[in-house]
C-alpha positions as CSV (number, residue, x, y, z in Angstrom):
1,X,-6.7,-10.2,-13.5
2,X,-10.1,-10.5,-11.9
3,X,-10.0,-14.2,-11.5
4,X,-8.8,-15.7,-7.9
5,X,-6.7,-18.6,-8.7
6,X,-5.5,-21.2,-6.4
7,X,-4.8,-20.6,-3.1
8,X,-5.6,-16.2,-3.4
9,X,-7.3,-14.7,-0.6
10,X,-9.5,-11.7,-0.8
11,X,-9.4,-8.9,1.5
12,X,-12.1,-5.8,1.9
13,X,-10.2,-2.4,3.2
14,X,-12.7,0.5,3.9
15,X,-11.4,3.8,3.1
16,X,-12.6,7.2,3.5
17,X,-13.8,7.1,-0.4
18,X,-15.3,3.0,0.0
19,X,-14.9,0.0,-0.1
20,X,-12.2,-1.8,-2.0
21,X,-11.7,-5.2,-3.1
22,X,-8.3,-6.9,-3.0
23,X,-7.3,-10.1,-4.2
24,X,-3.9,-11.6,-2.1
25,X,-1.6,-14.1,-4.6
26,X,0.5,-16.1,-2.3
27,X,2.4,-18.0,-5.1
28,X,3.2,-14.1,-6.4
29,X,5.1,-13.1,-3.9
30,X,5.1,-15.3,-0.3
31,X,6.9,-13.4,2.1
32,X,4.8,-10.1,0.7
33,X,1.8,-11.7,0.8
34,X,2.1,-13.6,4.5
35,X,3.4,-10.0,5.8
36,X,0.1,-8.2,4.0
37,X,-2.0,-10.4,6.1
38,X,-0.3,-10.5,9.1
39,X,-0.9,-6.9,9.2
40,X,-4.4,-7.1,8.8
41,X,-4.8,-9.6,11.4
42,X,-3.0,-7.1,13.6
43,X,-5.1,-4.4,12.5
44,X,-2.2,-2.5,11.4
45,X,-4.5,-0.8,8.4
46,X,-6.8,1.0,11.3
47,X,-7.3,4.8,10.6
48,X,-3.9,4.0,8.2
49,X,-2.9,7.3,6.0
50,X,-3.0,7.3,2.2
51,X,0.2,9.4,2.5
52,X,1.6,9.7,-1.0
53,X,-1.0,9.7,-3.4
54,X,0.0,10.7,-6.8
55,X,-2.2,10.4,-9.8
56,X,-1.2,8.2,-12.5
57,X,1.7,6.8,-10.3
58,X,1.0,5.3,-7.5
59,X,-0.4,5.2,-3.4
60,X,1.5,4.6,-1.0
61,X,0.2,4.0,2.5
62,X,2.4,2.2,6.0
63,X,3.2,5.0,7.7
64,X,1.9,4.9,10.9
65,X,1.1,7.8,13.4
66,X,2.6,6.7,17.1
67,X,-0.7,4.7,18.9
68,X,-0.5,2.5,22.2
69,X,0.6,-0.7,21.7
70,X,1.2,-0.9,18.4
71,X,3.8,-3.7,17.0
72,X,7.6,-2.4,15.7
73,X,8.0,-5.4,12.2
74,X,11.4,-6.9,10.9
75,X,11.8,-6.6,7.5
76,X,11.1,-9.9,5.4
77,X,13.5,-10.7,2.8
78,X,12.3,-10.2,-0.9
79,X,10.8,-12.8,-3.3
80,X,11.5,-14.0,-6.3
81,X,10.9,-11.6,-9.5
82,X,8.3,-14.1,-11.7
83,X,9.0,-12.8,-15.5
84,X,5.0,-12.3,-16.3
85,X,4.5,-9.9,-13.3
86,X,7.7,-7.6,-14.7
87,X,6.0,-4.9,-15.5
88,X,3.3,-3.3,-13.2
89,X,-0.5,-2.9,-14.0
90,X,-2.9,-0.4,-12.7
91,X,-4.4,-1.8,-9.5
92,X,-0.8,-4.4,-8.6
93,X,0.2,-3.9,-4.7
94,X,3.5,-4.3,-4.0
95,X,5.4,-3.3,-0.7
96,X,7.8,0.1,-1.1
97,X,11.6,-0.6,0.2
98,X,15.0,1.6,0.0
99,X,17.1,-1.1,-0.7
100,X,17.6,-5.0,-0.2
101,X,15.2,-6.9,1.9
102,X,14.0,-3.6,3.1
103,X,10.1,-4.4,2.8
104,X,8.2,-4.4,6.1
105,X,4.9,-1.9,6.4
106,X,5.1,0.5,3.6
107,X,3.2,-0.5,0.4
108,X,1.9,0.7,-2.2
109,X,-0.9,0.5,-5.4
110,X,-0.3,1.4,-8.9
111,X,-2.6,4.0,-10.5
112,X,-1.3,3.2,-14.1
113,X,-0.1,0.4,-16.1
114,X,3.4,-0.5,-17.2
115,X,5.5,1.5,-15.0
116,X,8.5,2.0,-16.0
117,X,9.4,3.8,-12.9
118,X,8.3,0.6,-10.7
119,X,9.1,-3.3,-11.1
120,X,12.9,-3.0,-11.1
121,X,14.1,-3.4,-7.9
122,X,14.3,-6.2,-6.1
123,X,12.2,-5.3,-3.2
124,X,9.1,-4.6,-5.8
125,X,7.3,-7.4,-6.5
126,X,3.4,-7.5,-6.9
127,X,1.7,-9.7,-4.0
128,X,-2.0,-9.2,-5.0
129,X,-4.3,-6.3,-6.7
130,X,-7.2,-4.3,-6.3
131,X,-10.2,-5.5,-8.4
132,X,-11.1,-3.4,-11.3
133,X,-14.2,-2.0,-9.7
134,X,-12.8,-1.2,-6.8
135,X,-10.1,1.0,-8.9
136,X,-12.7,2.6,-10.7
137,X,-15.0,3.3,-7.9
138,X,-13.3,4.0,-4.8
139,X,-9.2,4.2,-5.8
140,X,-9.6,6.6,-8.6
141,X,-11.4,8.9,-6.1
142,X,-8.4,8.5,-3.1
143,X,-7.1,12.8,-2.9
144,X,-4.3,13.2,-4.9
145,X,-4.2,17.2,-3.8
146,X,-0.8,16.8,-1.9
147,X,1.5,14.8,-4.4
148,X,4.6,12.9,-3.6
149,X,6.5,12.7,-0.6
150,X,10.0,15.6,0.0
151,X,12.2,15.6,-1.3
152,X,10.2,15.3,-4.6
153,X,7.1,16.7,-4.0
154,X,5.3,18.4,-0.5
155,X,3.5,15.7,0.4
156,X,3.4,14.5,3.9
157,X,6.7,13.1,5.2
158,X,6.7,9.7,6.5
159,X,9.5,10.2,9.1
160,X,7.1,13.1,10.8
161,X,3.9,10.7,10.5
162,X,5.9,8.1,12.3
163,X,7.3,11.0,14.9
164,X,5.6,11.5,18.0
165,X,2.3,13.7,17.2
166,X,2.2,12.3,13.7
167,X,-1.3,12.6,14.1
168,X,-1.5,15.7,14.8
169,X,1.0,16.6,11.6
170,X,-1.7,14.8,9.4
171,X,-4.9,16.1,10.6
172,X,-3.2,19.9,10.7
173,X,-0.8,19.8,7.7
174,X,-3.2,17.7,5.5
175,X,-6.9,17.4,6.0
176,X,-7.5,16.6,2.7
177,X,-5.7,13.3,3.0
178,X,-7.6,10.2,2.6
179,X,-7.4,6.5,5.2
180,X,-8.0,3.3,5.0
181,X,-10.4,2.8,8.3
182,X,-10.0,-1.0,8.6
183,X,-9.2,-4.4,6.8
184,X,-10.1,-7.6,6.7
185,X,-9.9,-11.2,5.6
186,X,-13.2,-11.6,3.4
């Protein structure tokens, strides 16, 4: 998995725990891929919250506390399912959805391998990963302290992030929660 092929495109996010490595695969998934870096052209991953963090499943970041200007995104349709990437690996990003063609800012990276849990819907497909290292160095170290998101857990919930004073609801609620500072196109 560490190898670029073709036409990949790697991407450095900083984070509140490091640097991390990503490694875009346009042939993977093309309408996840162009809409990952779309977004961080737009700078939509600035001071972004690891909201559902939850160890040995997954994190899930998108949510986005209310800030001036910001962009409102369609959804995109989803991709194809390609029969190698069926089951997830530790490190695969994929965008989260609730149902078809649903994908538009949430996402999310696997913290285990074969998933069993993630991979069947439609909406999942994998559009790049984080490099080993960067799993092992920065990801394995994101805060795991507040769990999944209600109604499964009392985690942070994405509705009151996206609520006017999000911020506020973050910083108060959960100041243990890691970010992603900033991304960009290596």
């Amino acid at each position: 998995m560490e190898e670029m092929q073709g036409n990949a495109v790697k991407v450095v996010c900083e984070t509140t725990k490091g640097s991390i490595d990503i490694v875009v695969e346009p042939d993977w998934s093309p309408h996840g891929a162009a809409r990952f870096l779309q977004l961080i052209d737009d700078g939509h991953f600035d001071n972004l919250p690891l909201f559902r963090c939850v160890a040995g499943f997954l994190c899930q970041f998108g949510a986005v506390p209310p800030r001036p200007n910001a962009k409102t995104y369609l959804t995109i349709p989803d991709d194809p399912k390609l029969p190698h990437l069926r089951h997830f690996r530790r490190g695969y990003l994929s965008f989260a959805g609730n149902g078809e063609h649903s994908r538009a800012t949430h996402m999310f990276i696997t913290l285990g391998d074969n998933l069993d849990a993630l991979g069947s819907m439609p909406w999942e497909t994998p559009f790049g990963y984080v490099t080993d290292a960067s799993m092992q160095n920065t990801v394995s170290r994101f805060s795991t302290e507040y769990g999944d998101i209600p109604p499964w857990g009392t985690g942070p919930d994405p509705q009151k992030i996206e609520a006017e004073h999000g911020g506020w609801y973050l910083k108060l609620g959960f100041p243990a929660l890691d970010y992603i500072t900033s991304c960009r196109r290596a």
